[in-house]
C-alpha positions as CSV (number, residue, x, y, z in Angstrom):
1,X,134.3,117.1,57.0
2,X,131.3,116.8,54.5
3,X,129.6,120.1,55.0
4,X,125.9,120.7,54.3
5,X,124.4,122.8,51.0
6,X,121.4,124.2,50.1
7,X,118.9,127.1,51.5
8,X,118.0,127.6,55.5
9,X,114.6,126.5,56.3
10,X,114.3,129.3,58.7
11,X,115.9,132.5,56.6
12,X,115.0,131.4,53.3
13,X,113.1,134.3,51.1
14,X,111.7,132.2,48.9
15,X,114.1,133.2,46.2
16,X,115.6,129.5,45.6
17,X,111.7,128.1,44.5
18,X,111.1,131.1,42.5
19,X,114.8,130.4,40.3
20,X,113.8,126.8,40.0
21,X,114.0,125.9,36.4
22,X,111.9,123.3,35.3
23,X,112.9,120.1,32.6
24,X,109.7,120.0,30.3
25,X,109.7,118.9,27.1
26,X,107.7,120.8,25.3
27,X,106.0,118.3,21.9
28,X,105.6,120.3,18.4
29,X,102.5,118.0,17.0
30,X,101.9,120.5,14.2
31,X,103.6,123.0,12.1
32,X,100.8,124.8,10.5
33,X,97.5,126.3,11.8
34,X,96.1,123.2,9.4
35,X,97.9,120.9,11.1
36,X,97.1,122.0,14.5
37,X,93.4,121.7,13.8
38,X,93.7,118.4,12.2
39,X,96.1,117.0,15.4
40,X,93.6,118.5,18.2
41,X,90.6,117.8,16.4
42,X,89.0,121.6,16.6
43,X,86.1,120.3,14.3
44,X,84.8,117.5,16.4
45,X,85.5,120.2,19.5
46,X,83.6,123.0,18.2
47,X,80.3,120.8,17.5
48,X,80.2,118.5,20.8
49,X,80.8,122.5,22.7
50,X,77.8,123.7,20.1
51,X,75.7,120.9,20.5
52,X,75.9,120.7,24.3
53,X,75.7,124.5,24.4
54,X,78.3,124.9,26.8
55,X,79.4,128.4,27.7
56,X,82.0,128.0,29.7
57,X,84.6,125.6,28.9
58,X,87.7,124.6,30.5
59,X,90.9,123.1,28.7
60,X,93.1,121.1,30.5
61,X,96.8,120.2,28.5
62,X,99.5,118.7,30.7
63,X,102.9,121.0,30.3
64,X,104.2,118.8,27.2
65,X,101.2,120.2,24.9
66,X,100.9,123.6,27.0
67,X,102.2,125.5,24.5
68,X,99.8,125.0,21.9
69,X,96.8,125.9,24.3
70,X,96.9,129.5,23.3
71,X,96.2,129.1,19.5
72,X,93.4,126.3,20.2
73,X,91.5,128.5,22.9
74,X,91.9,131.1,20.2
75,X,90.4,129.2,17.3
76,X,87.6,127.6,19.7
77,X,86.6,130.7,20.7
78,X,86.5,132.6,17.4
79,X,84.1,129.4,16.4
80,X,81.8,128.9,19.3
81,X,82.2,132.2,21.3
82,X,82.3,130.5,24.1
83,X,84.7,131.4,27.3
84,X,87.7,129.5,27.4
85,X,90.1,128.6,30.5
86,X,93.2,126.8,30.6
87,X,93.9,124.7,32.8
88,X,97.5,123.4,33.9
89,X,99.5,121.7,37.1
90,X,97.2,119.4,37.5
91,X,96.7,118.6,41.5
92,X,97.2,114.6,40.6
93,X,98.1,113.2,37.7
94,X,97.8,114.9,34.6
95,X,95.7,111.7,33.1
96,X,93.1,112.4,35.0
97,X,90.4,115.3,34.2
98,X,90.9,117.7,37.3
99,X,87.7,118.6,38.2
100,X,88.4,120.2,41.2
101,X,89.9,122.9,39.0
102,X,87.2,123.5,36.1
103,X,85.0,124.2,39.2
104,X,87.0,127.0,40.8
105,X,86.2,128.1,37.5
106,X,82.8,127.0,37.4
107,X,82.9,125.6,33.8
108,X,80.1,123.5,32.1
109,X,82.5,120.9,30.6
110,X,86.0,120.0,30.2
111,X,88.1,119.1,27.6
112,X,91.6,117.0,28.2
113,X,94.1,117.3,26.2
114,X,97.0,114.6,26.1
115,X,96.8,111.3,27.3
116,X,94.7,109.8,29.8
117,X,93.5,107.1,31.9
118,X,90.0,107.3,30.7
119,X,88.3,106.8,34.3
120,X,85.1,107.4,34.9
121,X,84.2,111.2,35.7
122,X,81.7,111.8,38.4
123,X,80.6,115.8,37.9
124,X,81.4,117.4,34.6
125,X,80.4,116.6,30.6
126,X,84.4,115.4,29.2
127,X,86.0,115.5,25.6
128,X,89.1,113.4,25.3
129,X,91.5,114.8,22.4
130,X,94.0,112.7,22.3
131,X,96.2,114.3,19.9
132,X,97.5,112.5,16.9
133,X,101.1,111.4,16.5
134,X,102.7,110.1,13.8
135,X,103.3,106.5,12.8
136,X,104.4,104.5,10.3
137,X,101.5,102.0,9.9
138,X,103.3,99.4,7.2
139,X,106.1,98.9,9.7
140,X,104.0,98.4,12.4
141,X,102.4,95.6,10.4
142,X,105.2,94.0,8.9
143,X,106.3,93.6,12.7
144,X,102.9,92.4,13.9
145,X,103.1,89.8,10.7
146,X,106.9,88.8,12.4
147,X,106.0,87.8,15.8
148,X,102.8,86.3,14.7
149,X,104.0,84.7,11.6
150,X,102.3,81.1,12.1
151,X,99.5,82.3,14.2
152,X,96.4,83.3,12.3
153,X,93.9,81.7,14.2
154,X,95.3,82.5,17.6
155,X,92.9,85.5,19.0
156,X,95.1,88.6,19.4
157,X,94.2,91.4,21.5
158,X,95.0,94.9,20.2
159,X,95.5,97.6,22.5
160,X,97.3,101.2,22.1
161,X,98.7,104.2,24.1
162,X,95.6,106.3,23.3
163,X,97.7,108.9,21.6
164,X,97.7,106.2,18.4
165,X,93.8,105.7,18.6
166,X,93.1,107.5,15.3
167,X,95.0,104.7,13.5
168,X,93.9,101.5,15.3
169,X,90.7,100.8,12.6
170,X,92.3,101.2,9.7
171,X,95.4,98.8,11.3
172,X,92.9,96.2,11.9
173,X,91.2,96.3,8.4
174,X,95.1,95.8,7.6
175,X,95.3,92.9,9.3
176,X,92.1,91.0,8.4
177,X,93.3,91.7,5.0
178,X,96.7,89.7,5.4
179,X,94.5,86.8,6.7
180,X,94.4,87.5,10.6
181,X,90.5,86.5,11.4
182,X,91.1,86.3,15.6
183,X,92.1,89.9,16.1
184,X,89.9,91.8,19.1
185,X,89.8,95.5,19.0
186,X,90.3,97.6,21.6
187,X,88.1,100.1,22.0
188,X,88.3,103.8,23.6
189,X,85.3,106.1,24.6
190,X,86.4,110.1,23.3
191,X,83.0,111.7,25.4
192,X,81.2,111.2,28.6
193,X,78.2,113.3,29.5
194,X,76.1,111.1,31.6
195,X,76.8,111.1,35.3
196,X,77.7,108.9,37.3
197,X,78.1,109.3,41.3
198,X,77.7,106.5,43.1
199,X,78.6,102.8,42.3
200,X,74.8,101.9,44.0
201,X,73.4,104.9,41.4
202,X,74.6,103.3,38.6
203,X,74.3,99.8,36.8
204,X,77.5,98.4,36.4
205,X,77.1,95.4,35.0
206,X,75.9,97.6,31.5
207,X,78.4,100.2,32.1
208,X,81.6,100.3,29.5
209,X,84.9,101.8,31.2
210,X,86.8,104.5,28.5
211,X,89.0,101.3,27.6
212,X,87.4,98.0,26.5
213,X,87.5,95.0,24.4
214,X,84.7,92.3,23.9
215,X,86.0,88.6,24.1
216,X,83.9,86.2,21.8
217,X,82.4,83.8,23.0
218,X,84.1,80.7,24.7
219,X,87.5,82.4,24.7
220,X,89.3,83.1,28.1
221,X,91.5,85.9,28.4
222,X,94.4,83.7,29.4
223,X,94.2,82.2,25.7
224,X,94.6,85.2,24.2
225,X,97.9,87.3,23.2
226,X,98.4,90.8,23.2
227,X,100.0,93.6,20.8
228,X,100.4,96.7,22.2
229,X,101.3,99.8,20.0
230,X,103.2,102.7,22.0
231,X,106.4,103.0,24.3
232,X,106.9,102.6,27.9
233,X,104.4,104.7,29.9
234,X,101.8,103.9,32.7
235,X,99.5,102.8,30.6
236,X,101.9,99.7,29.5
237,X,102.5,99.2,32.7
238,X,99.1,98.8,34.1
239,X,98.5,96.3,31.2
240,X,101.5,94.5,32.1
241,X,99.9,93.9,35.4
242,X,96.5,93.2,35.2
243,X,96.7,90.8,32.0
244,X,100.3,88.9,33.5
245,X,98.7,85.8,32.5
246,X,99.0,86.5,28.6
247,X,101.9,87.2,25.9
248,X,102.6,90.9,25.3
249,X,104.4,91.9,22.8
250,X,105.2,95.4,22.2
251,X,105.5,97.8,19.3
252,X,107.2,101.3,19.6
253,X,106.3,104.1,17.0
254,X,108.9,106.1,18.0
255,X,112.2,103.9,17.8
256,X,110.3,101.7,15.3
257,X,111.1,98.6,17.1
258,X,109.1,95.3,18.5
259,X,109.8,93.5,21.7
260,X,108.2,90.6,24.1
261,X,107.6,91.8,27.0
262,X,108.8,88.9,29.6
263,X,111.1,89.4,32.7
264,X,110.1,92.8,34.1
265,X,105.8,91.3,34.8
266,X,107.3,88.5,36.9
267,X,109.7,91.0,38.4
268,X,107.0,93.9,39.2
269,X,104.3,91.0,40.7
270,X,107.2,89.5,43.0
271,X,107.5,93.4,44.2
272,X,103.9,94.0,44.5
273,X,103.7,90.7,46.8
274,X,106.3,91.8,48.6
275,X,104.3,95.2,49.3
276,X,101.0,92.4,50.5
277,X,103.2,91.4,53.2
278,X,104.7,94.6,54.1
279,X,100.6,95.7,54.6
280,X,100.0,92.5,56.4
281,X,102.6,93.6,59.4
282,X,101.4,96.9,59.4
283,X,99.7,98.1,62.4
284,X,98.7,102.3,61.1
285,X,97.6,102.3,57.9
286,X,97.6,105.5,55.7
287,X,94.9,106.1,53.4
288,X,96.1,108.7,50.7
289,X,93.0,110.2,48.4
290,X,94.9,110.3,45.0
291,X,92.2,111.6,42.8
292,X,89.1,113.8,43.7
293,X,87.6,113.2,40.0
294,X,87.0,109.7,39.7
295,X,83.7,108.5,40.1
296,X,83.0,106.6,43.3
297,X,86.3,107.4,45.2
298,X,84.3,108.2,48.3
299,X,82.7,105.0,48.1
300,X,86.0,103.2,48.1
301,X,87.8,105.2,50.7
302,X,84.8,104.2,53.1
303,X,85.2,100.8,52.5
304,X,88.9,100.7,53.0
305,X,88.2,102.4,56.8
306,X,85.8,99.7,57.4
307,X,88.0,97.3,56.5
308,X,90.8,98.4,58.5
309,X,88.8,99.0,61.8
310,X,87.7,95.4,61.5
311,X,90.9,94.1,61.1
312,X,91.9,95.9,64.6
313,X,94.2,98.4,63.1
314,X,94.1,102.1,63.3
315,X,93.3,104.4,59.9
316,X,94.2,108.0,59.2
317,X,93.1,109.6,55.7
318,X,95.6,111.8,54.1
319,X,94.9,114.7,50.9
320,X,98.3,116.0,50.1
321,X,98.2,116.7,45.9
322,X,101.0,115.1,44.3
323,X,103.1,112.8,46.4
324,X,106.6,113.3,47.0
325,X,108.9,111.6,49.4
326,X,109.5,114.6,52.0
327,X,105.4,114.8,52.1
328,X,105.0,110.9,52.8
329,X,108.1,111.2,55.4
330,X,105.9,113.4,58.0
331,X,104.0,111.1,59.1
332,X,106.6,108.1,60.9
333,X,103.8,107.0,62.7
334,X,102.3,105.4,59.6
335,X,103.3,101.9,59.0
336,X,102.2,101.4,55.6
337,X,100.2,103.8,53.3
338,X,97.0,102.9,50.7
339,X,97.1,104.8,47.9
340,X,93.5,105.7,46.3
341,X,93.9,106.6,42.3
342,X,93.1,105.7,39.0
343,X,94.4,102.3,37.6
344,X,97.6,104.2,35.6
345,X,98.8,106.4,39.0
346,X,98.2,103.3,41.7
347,X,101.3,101.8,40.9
348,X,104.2,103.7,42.7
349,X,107.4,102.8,43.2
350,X,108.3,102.8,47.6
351,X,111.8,102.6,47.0
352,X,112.6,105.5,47.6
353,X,109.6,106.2,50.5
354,X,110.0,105.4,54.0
355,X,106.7,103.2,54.2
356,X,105.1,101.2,51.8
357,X,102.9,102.1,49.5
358,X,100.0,99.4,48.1
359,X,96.7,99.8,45.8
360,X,93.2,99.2,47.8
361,X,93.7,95.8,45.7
362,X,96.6,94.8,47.8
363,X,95.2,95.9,51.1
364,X,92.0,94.0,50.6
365,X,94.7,90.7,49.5
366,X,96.7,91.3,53.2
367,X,93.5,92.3,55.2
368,X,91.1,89.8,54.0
369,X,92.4,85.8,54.6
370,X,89.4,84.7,52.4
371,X,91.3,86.3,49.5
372,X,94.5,84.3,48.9
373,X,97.3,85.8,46.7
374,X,96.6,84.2,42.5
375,X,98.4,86.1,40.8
376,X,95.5,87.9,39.3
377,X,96.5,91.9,39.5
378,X,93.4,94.3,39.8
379,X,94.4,98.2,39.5
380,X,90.9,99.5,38.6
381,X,89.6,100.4,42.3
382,X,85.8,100.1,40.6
383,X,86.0,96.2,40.2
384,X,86.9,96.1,43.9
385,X,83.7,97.8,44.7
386,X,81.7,95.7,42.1
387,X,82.5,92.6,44.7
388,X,81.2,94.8,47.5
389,X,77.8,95.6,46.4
390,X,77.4,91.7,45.5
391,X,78.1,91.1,49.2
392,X,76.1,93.8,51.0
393,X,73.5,91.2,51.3
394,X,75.3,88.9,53.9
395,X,76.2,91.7,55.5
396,X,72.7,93.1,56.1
397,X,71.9,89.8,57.9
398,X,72.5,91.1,62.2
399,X,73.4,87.7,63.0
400,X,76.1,86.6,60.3
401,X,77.7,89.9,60.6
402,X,78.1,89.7,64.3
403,X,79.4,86.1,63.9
404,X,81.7,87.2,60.7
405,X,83.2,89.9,63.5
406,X,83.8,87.3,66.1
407,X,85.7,85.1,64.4
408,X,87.9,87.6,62.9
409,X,88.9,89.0,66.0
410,X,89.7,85.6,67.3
411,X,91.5,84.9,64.0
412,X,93.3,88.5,64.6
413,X,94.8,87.5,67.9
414,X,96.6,84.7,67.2
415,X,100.0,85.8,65.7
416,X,101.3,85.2,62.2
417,X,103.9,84.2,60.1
418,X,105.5,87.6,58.5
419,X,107.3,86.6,55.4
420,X,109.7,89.9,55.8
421,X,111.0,89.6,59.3
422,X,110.9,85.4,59.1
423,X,109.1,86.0,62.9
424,X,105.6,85.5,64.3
425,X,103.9,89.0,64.6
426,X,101.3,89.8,66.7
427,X,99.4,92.7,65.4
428,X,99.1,95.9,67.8
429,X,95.0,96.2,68.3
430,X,93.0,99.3,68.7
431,X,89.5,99.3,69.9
432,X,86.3,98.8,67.7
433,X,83.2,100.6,68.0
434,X,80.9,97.7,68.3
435,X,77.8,100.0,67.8
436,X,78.6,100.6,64.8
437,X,79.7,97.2,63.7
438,X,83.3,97.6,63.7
439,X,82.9,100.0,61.3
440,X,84.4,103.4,63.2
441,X,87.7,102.4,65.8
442,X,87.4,104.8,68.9
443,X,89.8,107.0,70.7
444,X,88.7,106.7,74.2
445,X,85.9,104.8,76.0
446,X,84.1,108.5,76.7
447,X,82.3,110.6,74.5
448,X,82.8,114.3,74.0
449,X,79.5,115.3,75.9
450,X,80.3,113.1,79.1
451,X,80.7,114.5,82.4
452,X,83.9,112.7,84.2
453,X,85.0,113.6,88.0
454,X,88.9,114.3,87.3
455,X,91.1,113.4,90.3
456,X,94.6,111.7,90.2
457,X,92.9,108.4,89.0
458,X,90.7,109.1,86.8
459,X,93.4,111.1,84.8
460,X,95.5,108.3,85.1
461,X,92.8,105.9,83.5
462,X,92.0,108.1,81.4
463,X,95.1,108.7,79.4
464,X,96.2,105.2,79.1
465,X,92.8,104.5,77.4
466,X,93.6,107.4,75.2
467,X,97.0,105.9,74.4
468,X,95.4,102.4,73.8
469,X,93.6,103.7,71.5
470,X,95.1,106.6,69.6
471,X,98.4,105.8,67.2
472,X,99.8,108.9,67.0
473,X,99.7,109.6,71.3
474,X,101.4,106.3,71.2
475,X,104.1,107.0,68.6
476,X,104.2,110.4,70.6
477,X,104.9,108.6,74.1
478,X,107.5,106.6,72.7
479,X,109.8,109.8,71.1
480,X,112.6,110.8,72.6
481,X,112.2,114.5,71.8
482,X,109.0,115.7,71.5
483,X,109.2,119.5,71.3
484,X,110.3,122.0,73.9
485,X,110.4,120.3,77.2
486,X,107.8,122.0,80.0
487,X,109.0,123.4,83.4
488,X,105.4,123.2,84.9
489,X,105.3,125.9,88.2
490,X,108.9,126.5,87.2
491,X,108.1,129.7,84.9
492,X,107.1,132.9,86.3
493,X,103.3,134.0,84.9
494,X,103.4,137.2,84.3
495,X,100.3,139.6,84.5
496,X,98.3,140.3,81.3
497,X,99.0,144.2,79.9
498,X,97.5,146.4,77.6
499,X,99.0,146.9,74.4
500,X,99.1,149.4,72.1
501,X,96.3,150.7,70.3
502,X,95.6,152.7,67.0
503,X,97.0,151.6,63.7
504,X,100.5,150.9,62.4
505,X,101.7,154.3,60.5
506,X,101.5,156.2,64.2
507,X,99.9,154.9,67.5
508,X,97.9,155.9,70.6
509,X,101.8,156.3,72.6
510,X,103.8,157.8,69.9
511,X,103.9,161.8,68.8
């Protein structure tokens, strides 16, 4: 008989978390305190903190580059006499500037360490220092020269993890000098001080994300091919996906070795189409805040409610840090989750979690039949809300809206095809708030401030609207064990007493 290990949930001290070793390893960029400052850029630091006169300042390193924070806060503040906090753990991702935690501290700017996303901030001034690691330059050409051998004229994209940025101009002079006249930059922004909130606050259209590249003219993306210096990481990943329609080929400056990238794009959109249909049965749809320092998450997270409601499904909004599988597990009501982060943390793997997990791409692909599956992958939840703003203007219209909502509901009660069970599914409704154009689902066809007669009807009426309507009293109704069972007018009510009075080291009662 297999027996059971590990700690009690209902004894345990606390002892087993606190023993926990941890498997970080730690990344020696420098040997020398020249080194260091040349690496971390402490020059470039100390004038954007003296120019912005910022007095409190809070460094953020993810655990890899932790141990070098001590020396830099040192050096910074022997420069700029400013006051320095470090900042590590980060509550999501540690490619996106935690902004939640340089306000606990209530810094004026922030300065990340390590690599990162490069999404836009919504609150606090931002420094990027990347960090520079090593690389051996005429390798990395003499590969680019192999896999583009007879392909001068061909326009070549190149991008970079970030963490090779310092080398990318000089590579490019390189290759215009070995005859390569098509070759598009990629470009990285190291410093944002202007604010932006609001998607509506802000004109898109002129705005440049921390990661760009400017197409010449007449060329389509799908002509181009791409070289992409840096190993695996999210950031190759989220290329992979949202530019499936080009050649990638890779170049590692670690193992020193080039690669196409072919199989494991087809494999990964076949996956993520599988997740579209796993969203399309779903009936309770999770929607998991995965960043609180992005700019216009709030915006998107509406949107994604509205769009649920009016689809006649039921949405819950989850903030839970990092996600784990026991977290995601706690909540079996939930069909399939949405998952709100910045392009490099959206794509997660939900093999190993009990529901689905898809980006607010996906969901608008399984919730919205006027957007048919192309094979073009968005990750970047900003160009969603780019198409949103260029439709507010239908929507403003009473009458089209009202007729948009009428033939969505009749469209949403006629069953479909699901591609995972091979059965038509009809999808469970829950009520809309008409009032507020679909845009809030209600619990119960009462208000909190009504005045209802309660006899043995009414509270019978009453709770089969509220199970209608309300997912989790639903999935509650339908458990088989839901807690200690209650022996109404069985169990004696005893009088209330008084207790004992005074303070713990002697009472009122004791001598």
């Amino acid at each position: 008989m297999t027996s059971l290990t590990g700690s009690n949930n209902f004894s345990d001290d606390g002892r087993a978390v606190i023993e926990r070793a941890l498997n970080v390893k730690s990344q020696k960029l420098a040997n020398s305190i020249e080194e260091l400052q040349q690496v971390y850029e402490t020059g470039r630091t100390i004038s954007f903190l003296l120019e912005g006169g910022y007095k409190k300042v809070a460094l953020q390193f993810p655990d890899e580059l932790l141990a070098d924070s001590t020396q830099i806060s040192s050096i910074l503040k022997d420069k700029t006499g400013s006051k320095f906090f470090v900042l590590a753990d980060t509550s999501y991702g540690s490619c996106c500037v935690d902004e939640i935690a340089a306000q606990h501290v209530d810094a004026d700017c922030i300065i990340h360490y390590g690599r990162s996303c490069l999404s836009l901030t919504s609150r606090l001034p931002v420094l990027y220092i990347f960090g520079k690691h090593p690389i051996d330059e005429a390798h990395c050409l003499d590969t680019f020269q192999e896999f583009y051998e007879e392909s001068k004229n061909l326009p070549i994209i190149v991008s970079f993890d970030v963490v090779y940025a310092h080398c990318i101009e000089n590579f490019v002079s390189q290759l215009h000098r070995r005859g390569y006249n098509s070759i598009i930059q990629t470009f990285v922004k190291t410093e944002t001080k202007h604010e932006v909130t609001t998607i509506e606050e802000s004109d898109s259209s002129k705005q440049q994300k921390g990661r760009y590249y400017n197409l010449p003219e007449g060329t389509n993306i799908e002509d181009c091919s791409i070289f992409y210096i840096g190993g695996e990481s999210l950031t190759l990943a989220n290329l992979l996906m949202t530019h499936n329609k080009c050649k990638v080929y890779t170049y590692n400056p670690q193992t020193r070795e080039g690669r196409q990238e072919t199989l494991q794009v087809n494999r990964a959109l076949m996956k993520r189409y599988y997740m579209v249909q796993k969203a399309k049965d779903a009936d309770v749809i999770g929607i998991v805040v995965g960043t609180l320092g992005v700019a216009s998450y709030l915006t998107i997270i509406s949107h994604l409610k509205k769009l649920i409601t009016r689809a006649g499904k039921k949405a819950y909004t989850f903030v839970m840090g990092k996600l784990n599988v026991a977290k995601m597990a706690n909540f079996m009501e939930i069909d399939c989750y949405v998952l709100v982060a910045c392009p490099e943390n959206s794509l997660i793997d939900s093999k190993e979690f009990y529901r689905p997990i898809v980006t607010p791409f996906e969901l608008e692909i399984a919730l919205d039949s006027s957007k048919p599956w192309t094979g073009e992958y968005v990750t970047d939840f900003q160009q969603l809300l780019l198409g949103i703003t260029k439709d507010k203007s239908e929507e403003n219209s009473e009458s089209i809206r009202l007729g948009k909502e009428e033939d969505q509901s009749n469209d949403d009660d006629v069953p479909h095809y699901s591609l995972v069970t091979g059965q038509l599914k009809k999808g469970r409704k829950y009520a809309i708030d008409q009032k507020n154009g679909g845009d809030e689902a209600i619990d119960s066809t009462t208000s909190d401030t009504d005045i209802i007669l309660r006899d043995k009807n009414t509270q019978l009426t009453s709770t089969a609207t509220v199970l209608k309507n309300s997912a989790a009293a639903e999935f509650l109704n339908l458990r088989s064990f839901r807690g200690l069972e209650k022996q109404i007018g069985g169990t004696v009510v005893s009088e209330a007493e008084e207790g004992r009075s005074g303070i713990a080291r002697g009472y009122s009662d004791e001598k």
